[in-house]
KETOR-146222 format. One record per atom (N, C-alpha, C): residue in three letters; x, y, z. Coordinates in steps of 0.05 Angstrom, whole numbers, padded with zeros to 5 digits, always signed. Layout:
! residues N
ALAXYZ ...
***
This chain:
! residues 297
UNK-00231-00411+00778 UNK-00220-00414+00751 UNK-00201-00437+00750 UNK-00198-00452+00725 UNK-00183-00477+00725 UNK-00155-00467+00720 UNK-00131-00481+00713 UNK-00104-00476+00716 UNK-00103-00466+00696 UNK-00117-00477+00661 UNK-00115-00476+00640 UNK-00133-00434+00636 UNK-00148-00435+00647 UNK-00161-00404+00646 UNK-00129-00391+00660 UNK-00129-00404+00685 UNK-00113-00381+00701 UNK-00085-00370+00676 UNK-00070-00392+00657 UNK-00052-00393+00647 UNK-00060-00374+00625 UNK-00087-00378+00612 UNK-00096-00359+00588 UNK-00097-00328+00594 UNK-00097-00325+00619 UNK-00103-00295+00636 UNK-00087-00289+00635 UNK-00062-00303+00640 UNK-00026-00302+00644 UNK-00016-00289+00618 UNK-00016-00303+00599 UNK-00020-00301+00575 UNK-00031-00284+00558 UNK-00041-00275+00564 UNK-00061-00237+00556 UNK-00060-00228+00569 UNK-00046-00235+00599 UNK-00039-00198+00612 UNK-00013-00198+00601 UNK+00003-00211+00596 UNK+00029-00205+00572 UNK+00024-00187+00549 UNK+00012-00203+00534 UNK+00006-00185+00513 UNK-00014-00161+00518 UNK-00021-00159+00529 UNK-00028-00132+00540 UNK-00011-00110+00542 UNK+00014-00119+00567 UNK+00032-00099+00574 UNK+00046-00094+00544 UNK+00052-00114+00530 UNK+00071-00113+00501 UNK+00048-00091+00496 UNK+00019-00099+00482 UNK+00007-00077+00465 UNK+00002-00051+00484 UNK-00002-00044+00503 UNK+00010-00021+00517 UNK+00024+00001+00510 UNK+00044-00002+00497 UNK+00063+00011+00481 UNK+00057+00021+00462 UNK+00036+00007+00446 UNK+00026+00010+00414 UNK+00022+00038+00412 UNK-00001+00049+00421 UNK-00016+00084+00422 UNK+00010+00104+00424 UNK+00022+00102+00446 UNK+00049+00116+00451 UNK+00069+00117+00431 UNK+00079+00087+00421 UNK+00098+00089+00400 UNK+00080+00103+00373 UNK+00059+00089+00366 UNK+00051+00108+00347 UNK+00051+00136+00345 UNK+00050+00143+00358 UNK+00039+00169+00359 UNK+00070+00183+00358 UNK+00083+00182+00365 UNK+00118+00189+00355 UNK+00121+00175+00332 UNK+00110+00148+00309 UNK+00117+00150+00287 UNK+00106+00166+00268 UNK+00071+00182+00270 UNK+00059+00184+00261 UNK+00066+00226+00255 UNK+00083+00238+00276 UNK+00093+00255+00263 UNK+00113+00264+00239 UNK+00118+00236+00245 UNK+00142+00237+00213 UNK+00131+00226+00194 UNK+00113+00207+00201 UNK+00111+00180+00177 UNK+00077+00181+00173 UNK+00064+00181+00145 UNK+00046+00175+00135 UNK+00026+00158+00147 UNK-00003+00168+00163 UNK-00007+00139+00178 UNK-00006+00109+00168 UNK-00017+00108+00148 UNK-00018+00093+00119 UNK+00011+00083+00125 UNK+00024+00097+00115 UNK+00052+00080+00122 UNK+00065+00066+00146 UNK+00063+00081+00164 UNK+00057+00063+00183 UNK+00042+00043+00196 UNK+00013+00043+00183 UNK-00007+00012+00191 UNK-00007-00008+00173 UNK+00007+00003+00151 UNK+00014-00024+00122 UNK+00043-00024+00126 UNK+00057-00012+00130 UNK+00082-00013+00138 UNK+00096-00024+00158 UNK+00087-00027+00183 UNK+00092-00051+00207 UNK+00091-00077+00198 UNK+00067-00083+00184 UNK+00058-00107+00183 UNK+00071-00124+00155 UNK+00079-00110+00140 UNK+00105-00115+00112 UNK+00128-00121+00130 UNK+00133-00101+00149 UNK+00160-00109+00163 UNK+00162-00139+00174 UNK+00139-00131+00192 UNK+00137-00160+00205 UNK+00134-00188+00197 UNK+00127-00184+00170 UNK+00114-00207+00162 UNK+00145-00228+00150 UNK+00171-00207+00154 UNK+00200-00218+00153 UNK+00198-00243+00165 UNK+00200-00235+00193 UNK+00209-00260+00213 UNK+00184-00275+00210 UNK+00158-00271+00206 UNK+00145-00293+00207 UNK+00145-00311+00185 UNK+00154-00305+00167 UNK+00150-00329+00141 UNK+00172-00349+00144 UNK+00203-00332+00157 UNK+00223-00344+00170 UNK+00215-00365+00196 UNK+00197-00368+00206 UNK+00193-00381+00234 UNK+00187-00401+00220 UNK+00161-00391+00204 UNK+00143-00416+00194 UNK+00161-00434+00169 UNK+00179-00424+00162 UNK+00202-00435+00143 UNK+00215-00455+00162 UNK+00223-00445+00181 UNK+00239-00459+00201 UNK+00230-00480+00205 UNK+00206-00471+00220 UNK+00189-00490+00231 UNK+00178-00514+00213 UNK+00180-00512+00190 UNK+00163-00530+00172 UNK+00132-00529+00175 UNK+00112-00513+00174 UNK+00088-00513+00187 UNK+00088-00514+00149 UNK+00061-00526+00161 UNK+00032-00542+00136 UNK+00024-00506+00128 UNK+00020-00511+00108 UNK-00005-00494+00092 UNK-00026-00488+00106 UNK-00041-00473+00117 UNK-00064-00468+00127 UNK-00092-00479+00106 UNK-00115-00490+00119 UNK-00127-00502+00093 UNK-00139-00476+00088 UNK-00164-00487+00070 UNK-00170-00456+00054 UNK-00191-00450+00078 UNK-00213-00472+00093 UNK-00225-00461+00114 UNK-00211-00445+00129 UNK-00188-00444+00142 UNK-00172-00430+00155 UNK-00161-00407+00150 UNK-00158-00408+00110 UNK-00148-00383+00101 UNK-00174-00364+00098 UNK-00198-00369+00103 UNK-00218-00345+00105 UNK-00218-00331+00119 UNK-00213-00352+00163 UNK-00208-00346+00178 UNK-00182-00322+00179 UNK-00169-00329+00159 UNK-00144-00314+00164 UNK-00143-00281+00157 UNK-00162-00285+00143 UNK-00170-00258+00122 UNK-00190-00244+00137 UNK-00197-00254+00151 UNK-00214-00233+00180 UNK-00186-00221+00196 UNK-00178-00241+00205 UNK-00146-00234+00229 UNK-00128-00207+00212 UNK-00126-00220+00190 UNK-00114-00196+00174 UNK-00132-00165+00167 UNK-00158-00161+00162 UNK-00178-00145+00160 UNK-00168-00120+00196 UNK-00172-00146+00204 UNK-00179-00131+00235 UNK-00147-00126+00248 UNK-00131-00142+00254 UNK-00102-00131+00267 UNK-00092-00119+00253 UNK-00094-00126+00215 UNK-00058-00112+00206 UNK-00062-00092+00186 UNK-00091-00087+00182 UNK-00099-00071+00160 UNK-00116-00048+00174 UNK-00143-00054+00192 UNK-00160-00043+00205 UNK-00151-00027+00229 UNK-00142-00037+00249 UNK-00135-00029+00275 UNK-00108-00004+00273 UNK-00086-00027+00262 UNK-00059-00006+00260 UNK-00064+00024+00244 UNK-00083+00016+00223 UNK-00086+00049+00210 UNK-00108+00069+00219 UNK-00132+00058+00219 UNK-00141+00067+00244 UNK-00140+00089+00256 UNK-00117+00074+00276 UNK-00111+00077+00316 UNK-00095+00099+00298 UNK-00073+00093+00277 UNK-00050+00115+00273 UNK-00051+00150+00261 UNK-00086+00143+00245 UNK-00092+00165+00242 UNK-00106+00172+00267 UNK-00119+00170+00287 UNK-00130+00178+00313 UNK-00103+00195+00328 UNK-00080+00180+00325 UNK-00064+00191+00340 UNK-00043+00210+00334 UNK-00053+00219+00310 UNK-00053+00255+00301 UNK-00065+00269+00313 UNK-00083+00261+00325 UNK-00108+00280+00334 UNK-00109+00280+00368 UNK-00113+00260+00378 UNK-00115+00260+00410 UNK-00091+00248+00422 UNK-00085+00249+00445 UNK-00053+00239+00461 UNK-00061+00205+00466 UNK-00044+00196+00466 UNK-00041+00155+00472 UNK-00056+00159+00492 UNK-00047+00169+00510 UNK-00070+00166+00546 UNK-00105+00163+00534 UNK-00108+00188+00523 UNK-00138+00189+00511 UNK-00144+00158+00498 UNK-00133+00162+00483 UNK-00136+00137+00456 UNK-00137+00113+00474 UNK-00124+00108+00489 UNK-00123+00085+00510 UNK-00146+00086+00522 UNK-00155+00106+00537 UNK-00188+00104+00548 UNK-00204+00088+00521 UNK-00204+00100+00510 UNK-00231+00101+00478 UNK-00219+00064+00472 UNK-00200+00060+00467 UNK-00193+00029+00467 UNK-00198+00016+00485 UNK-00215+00022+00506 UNK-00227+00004+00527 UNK-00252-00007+00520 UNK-00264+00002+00500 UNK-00278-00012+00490 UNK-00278-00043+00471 UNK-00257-00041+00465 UNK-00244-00067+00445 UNK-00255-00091+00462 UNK-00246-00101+00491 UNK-00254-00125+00504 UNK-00293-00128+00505 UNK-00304-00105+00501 UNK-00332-00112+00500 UNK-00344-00115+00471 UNK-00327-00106+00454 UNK-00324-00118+00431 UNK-00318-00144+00427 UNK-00291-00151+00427 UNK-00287-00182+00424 UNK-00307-00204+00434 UNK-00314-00191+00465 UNK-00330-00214+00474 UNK-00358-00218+00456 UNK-00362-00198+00440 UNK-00385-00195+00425 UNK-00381-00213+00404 UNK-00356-00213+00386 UNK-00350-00229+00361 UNK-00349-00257+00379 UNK-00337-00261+00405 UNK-00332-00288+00409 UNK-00361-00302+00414 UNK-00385-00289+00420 UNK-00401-00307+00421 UNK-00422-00302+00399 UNK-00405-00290+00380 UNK-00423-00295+00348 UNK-00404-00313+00335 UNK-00371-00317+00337 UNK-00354-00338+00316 UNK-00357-00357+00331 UNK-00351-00362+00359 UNK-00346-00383+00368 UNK-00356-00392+00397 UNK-00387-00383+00391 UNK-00405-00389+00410 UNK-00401-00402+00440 UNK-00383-00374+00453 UNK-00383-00381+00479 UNK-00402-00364+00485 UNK-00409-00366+00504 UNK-00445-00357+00526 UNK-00432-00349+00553 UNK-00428-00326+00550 UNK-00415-00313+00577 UNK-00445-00307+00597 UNK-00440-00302+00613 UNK-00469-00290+00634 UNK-00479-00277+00632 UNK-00500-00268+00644 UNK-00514-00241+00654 UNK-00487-00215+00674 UNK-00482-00231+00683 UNK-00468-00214+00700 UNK-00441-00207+00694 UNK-00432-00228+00675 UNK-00405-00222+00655 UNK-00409-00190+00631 UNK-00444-00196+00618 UNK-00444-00179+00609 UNK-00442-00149+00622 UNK-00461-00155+00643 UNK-00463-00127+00660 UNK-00432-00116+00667 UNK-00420-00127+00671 UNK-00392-00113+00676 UNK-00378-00108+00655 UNK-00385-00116+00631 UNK-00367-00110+00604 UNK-00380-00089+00599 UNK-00410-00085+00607 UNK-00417-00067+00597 UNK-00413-00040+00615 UNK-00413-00041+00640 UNK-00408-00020+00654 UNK-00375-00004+00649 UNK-00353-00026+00646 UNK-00335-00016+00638 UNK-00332+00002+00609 UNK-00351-00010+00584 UNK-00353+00007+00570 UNK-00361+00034+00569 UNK-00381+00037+00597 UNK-00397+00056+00596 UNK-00383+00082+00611 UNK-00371+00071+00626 UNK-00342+00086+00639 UNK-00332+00097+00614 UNK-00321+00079+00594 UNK-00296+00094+00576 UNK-00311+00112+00550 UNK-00339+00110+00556 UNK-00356+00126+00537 UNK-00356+00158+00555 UNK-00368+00151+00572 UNK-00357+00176+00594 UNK-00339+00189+00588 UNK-00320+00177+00585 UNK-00290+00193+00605 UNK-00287+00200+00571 UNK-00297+00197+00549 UNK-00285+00209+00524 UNK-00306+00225+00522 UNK-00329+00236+00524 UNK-00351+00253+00529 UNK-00345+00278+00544 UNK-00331+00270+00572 UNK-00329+00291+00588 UNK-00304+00308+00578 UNK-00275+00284+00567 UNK-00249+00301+00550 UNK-00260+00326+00528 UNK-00268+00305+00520 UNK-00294+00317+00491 UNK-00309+00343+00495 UNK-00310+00355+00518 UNK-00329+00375+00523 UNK-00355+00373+00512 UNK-00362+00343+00519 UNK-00390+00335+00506 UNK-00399+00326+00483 UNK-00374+00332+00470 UNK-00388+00312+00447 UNK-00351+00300+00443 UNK-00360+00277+00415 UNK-00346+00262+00402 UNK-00324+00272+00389 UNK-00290+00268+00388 UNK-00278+00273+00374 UNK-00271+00260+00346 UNK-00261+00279+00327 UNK-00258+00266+00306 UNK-00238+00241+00317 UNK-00220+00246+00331 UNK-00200+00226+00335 UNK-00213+00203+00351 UNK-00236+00206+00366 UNK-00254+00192+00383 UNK-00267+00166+00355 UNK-00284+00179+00345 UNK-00295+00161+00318 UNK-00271+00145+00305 UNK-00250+00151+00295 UNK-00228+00130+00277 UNK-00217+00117+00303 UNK-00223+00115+00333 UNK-00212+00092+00346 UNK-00233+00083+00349 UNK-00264+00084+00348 UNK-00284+00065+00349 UNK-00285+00048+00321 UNK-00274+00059+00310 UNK-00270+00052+00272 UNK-00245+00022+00285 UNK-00223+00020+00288 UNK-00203+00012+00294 UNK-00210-00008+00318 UNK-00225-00005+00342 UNK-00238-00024+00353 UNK-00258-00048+00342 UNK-00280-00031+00331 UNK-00301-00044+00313 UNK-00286-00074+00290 UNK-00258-00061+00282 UNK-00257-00083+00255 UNK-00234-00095+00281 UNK-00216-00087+00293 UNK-00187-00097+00308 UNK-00203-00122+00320 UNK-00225-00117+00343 UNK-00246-00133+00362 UNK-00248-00163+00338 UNK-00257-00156+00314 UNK-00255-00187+00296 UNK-00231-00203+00295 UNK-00207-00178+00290 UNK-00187-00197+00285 UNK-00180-00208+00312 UNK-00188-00201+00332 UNK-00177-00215+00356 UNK-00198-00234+00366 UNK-00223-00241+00365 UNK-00240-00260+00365 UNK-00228-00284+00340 UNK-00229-00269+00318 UNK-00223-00295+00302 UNK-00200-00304+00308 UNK-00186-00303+00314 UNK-00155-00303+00312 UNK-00154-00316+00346 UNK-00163-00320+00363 UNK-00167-00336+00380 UNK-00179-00353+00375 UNK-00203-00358+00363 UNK-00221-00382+00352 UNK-00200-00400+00338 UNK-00186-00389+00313 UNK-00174-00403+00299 UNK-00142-00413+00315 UNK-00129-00400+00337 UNK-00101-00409+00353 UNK-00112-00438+00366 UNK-00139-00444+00372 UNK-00150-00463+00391 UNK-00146-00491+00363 UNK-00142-00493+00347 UNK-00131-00516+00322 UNK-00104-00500+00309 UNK-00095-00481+00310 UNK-00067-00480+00290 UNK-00052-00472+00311 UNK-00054-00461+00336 UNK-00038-00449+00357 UNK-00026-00422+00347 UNK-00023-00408+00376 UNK-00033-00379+00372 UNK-00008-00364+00357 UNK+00019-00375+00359 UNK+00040-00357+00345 UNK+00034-00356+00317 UNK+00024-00386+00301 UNK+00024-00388+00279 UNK-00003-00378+00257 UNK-00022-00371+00275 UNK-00045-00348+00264 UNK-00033-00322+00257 UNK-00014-00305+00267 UNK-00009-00290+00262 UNK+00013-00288+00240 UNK+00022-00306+00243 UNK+00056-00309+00231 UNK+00042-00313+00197 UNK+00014-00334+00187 UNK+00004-00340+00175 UNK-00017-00309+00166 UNK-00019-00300+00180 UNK-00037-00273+00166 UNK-00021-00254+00155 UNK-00002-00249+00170 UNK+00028-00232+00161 UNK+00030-00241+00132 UNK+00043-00259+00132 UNK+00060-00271+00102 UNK+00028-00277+00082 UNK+00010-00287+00082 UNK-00018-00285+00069 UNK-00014-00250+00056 UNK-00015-00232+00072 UNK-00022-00213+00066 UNK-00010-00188+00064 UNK+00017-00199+00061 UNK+00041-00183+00051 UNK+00039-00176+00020 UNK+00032-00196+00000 UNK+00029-00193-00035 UNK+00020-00166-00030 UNK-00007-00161-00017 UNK-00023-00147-00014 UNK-00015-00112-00007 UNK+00003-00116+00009 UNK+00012-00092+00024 UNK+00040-00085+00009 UNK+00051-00099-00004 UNK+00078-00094-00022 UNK+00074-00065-00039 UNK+00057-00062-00050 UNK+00056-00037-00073 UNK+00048-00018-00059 UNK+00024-00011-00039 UNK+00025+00015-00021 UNK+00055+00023-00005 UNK+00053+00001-00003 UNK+00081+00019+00017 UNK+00104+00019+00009 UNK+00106+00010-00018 UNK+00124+00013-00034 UNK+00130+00056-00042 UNK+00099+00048-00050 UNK+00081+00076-00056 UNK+00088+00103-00033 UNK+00081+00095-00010 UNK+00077+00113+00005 UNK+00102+00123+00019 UNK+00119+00100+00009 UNK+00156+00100+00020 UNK+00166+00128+00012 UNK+00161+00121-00027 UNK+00170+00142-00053 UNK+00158+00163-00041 UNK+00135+00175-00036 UNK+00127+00194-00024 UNK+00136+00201+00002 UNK+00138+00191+00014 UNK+00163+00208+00040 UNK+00174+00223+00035 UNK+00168+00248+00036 UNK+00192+00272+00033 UNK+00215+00285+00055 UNK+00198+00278+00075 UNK+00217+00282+00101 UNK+00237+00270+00116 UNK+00259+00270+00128 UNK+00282+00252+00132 UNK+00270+00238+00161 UNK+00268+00219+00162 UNK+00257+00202+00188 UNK+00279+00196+00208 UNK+00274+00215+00236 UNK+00292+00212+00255 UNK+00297+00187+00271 UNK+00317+00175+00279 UNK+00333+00159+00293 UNK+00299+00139+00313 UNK+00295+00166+00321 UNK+00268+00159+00347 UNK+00242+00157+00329 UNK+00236+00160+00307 UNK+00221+00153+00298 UNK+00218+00124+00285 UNK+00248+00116+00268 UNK+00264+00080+00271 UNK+00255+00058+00291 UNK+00263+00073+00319 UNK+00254+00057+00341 UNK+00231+00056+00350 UNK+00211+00077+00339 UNK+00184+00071+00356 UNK+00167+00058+00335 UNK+00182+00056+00308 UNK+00169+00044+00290 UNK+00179+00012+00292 UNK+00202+00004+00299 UNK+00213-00018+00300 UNK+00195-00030+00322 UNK+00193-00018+00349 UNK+00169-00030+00364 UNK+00144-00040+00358 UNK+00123-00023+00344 UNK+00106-00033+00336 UNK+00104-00046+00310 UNK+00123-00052+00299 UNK+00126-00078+00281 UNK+00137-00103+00287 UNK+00157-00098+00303 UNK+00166-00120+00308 UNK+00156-00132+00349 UNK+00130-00119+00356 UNK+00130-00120+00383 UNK+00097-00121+00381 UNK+00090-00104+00373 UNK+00061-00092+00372 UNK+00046-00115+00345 UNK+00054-00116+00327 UNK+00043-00131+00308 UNK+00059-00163+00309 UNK+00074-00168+00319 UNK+00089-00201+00324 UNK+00090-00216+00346 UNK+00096-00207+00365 UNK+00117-00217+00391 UNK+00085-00223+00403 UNK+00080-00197+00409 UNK+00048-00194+00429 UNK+00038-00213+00412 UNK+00024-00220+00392 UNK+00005-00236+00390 UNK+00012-00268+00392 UNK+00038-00267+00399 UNK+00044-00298+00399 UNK+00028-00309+00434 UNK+00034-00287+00454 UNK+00020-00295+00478 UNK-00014-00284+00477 UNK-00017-00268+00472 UNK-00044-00262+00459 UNK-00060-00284+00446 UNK-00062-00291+00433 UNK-00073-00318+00423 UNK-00074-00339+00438 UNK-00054-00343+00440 UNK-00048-00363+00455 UNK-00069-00363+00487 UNK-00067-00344+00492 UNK-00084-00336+00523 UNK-00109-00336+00516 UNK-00124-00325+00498 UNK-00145-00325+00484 UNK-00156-00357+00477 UNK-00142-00374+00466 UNK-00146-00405+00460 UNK-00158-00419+00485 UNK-00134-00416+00501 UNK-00128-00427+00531 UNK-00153-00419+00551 UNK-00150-00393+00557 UNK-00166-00382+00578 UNK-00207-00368+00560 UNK-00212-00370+00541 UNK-00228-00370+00530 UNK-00233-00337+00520 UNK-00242-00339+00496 UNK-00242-00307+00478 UNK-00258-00278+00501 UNK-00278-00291+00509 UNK-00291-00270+00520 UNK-00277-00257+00543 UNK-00273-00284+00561 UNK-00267-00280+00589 UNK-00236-00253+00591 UNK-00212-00276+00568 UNK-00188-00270+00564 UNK-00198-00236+00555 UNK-00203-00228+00537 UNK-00210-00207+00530 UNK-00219-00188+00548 UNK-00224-00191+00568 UNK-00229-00165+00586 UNK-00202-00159+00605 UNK-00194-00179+00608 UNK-00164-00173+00618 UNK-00147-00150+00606 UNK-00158-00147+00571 UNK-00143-00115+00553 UNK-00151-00092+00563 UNK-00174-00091+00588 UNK-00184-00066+00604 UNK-00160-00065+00606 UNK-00143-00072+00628 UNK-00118-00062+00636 UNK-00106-00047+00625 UNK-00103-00054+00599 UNK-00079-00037+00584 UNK-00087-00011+00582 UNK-00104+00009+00588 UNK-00112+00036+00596 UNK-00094+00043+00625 UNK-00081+00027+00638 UNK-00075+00033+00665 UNK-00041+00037+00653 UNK-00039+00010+00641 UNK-00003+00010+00631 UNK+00003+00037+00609 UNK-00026+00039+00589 UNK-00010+00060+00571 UNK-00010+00080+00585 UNK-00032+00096+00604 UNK-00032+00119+00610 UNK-00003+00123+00626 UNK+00002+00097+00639 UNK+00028+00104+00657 UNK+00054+00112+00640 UNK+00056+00095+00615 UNK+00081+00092+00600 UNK+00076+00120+00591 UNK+00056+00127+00581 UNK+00058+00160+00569 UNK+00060+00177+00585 UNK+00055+00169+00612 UNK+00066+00189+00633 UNK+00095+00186+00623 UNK+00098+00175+00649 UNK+00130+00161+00646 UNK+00150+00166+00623 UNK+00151+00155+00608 UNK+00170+00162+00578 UNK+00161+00174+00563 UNK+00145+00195+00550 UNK+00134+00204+00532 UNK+00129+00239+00546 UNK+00123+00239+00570 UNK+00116+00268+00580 UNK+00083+00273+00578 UNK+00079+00252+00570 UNK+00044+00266+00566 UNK+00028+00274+00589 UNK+00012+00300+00597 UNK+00001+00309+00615 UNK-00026+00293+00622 UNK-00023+00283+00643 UNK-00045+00258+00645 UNK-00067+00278+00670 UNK-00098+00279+00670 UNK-00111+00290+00683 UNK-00118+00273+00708 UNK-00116+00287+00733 UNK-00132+00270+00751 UNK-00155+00240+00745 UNK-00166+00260+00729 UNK-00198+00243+00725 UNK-00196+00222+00703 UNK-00169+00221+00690 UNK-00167+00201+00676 UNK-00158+00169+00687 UNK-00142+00181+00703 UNK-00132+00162+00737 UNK-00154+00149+00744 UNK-00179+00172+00745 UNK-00193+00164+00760 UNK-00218+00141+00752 UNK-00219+00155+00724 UNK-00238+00135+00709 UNK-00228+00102+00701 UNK-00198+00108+00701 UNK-00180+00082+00695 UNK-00184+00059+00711 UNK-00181+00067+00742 UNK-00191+00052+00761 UNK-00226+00038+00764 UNK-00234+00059+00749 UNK-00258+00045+00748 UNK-00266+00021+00733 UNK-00250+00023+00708 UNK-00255+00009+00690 UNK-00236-00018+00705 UNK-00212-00014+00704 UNK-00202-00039+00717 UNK-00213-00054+00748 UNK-00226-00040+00760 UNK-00247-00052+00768 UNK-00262-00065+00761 UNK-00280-00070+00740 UNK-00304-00079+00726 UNK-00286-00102+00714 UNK-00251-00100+00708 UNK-00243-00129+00703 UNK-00241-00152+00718 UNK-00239-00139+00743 UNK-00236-00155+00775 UNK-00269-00172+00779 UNK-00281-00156+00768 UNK-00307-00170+00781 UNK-00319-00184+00760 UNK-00312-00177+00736 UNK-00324-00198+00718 UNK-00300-00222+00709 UNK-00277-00230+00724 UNK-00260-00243+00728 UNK-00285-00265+00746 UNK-00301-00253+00766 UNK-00305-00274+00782 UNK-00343-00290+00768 UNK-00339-00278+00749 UNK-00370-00281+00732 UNK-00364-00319+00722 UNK-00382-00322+00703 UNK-00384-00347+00690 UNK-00380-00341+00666 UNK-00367-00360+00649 UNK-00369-00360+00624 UNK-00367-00393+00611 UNK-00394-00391+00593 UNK-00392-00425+00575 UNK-00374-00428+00558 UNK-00346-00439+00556 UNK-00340-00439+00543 UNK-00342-00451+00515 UNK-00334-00447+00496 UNK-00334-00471+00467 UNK-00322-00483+00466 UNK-00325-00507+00453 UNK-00307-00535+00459 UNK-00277-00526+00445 UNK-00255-00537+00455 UNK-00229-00534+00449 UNK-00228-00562+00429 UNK-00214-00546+00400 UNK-00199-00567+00387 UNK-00173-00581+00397 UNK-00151-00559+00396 UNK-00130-00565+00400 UNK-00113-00546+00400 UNK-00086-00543+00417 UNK-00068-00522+00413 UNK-00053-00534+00420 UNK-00019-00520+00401 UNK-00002-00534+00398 UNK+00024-00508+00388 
***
C-alpha cells in the first residue's frame, strides 16, 4: 500500500474509534429522549459549529452539482442512520447493534463502486463478504434463529448510512472531507428546525445530567468531529478499501460497553468479533482500482 492509502487507513481507524461510542451513547440517550429527537436532534446541534467553521473559514458555496451530492450525505448520516440505529437501540444492547453494523463496510464498498467506480477484486470481495456473513450469523444465532425487530431498523440504518458514507467520500476527494459534512449539517438544518422544535415541546420527562452528556457526544463527536477524519481517510485511502477498516469498530464498541456501560458481553460475541476483524486483515492485503482523485484540500 502507498503512503497516501496507508494515511487514509490512519484516518478511518480514527473515526472509527470516535464512532465507536455512537451505539453505546445512544442507547443511554434513547431512554429519556424520543429516538426522533435524538437522530434530528444531534444533527441541529451540530450543525452550530459547522456553519461557524465554514463562516470562519470563508468556504465557497457548494455548486448545485455538489448540493445533490450533499442531499445523499444528509439522507444517509444525519437523517437515516442516527434514527435508525436510535430506535434499534431500544430494543437490543450497543454490543449486539455493533455486530449487525458490521455490515455497513460491505455496504459502502457496494455504493463506492456504483458512485464512484472503484473496482475492488475478487478476493476483496470474498472477504467483505465472508465478514458479512459472520455478522449475519452471530445476529441469527443471538436471535434464536430468526431476525430481530431491532435487527431489521439497523439493516434499515446501514442500507441508507452505507450512501451517506460512499457519497460523502466521493464528494471530500474535490471539497475535502471536514467541509462535506460541515456543508450537509447547515444545508439541512431549515429542514430539521420544526421537528425538533416539535419533539422538544413534547418531552415530558426531565432529562438527566448523563443523558446531556451522552447526547452531547453524539452530536458533537459522533455526527462532527468523526467525520472530519472519516472522509478525509475515505478520499485519501479509497471508499471501498477505507471502509472495511469500520469492521473494527465491533471490537472497540463491544469493549467500551463492556468497560463503561456494564453491558454483559457473551463469549461468542468475542468470538465472532475476531472473526470478522480478521477478514479486515486480509482483505487489507487484496487489490483495489482505485478512481481517479480530484483533489483534497
Amino acid at each position: 500500500m502507498s503512503s497516501r492509502e496507508n494515511t487514509g487507513m490512519a484516518l478511518g481507524l480514527l473515526g472509527v474509534v470516535i464512532f465507536s461510542l455512537t451505539l453505546p451513547m445512544t442507547r443511554i440517550v434513547v431512554q429519556e429522549m424520543h429516538p426522533l429527537l435524538n437522530g434530528l436532534g444531534r444533527a441541529l446541534f451540530a450543525a452550530i459549529p459547522a456553519a461557524l467553521l465554514l463562516l470562519w473559514r470563508r468556504e465557497r458555496w457548494p455548486s448545485w452539482r455538489q448540493v445533490k451530492g450533499l442531499s445523499l450525505v444528509a439522507l444517509g448520516v444525519i437523517l437515516g442512520f442516527p434514527v435508525f440505529s436510535a430506535w434499534a437501540m431500544q430494543t437490543v444492547p450497543a454490543s449486539h447493534g455493533a455486530l449487525v453494523n458490521g455490515l455497513q463496510p460491505l455496504c459502502v464498498a457496494v455504493y463506492a463502486a456504483w458512485l464512484s467506480h472503484e473496482r475492488p477484486s475478487r478476493a476483496f470481495w470474498a472477504c467483505a463478504a465472508l465478514g458479512s456473513a459472520l455478522v449475519l450469523s452471530y445476529a441469527l444465532i443471538m436471535g434464536a434463529g430468526q431476525i430481530q425487530a431491532g435487527d431489521l431498523l439497523m439493516l434499515a440504518a446501514i442500507a441508507v448510512g452505507g450512501l451517506g458514507y460512499a457519497e460523502g467520500g466521493r464528494l471530500a476527494r474535490e471539497m475535502g472531507g471536514w467541509q462535506v459534512i460541515c456543508w450537509a449539517l447547515v444545508l439541512s438544518s431549515p429542514l430539521l428546525l420544526g421537528p425538533v422544535l416539535y419533539l422538544a415541546w413534547q418531552q415530558e420527562t426531565p432529562i438527566s445530567a448523563r443523558t446531556w452528556w451522552a447526547f452531547g457526544y453524539v452530536s458533537l463527536f459522533s455526527q462532527f468531529i468523526g467525520f472530519f477524519a472519516w472522509y478525509a481517510g475515505l478520499a485519501l485511502g479509497g471508499i471501498a478499501r477505507v471502509s472495511q477498516v469500520q469492521l473494527t469498530q465491533i471490537f472497540f464498541t463491544i469493549a467500551f460497553s463492556a468497560l463503561f456501560f456494564g453491558e454483559q458481553v457473551e463469549p461468542i460475541t468475542w468470538l465472532f468479533a475476531g472473526g470478522v476483524i480478521l477478514t479486515v486483515l486480509l482483505g487489507r492485503r487484496t487489490k483495489v482500482h482505485p478512481a481517479s482523485v480530484i483533489k483534497l484540500h
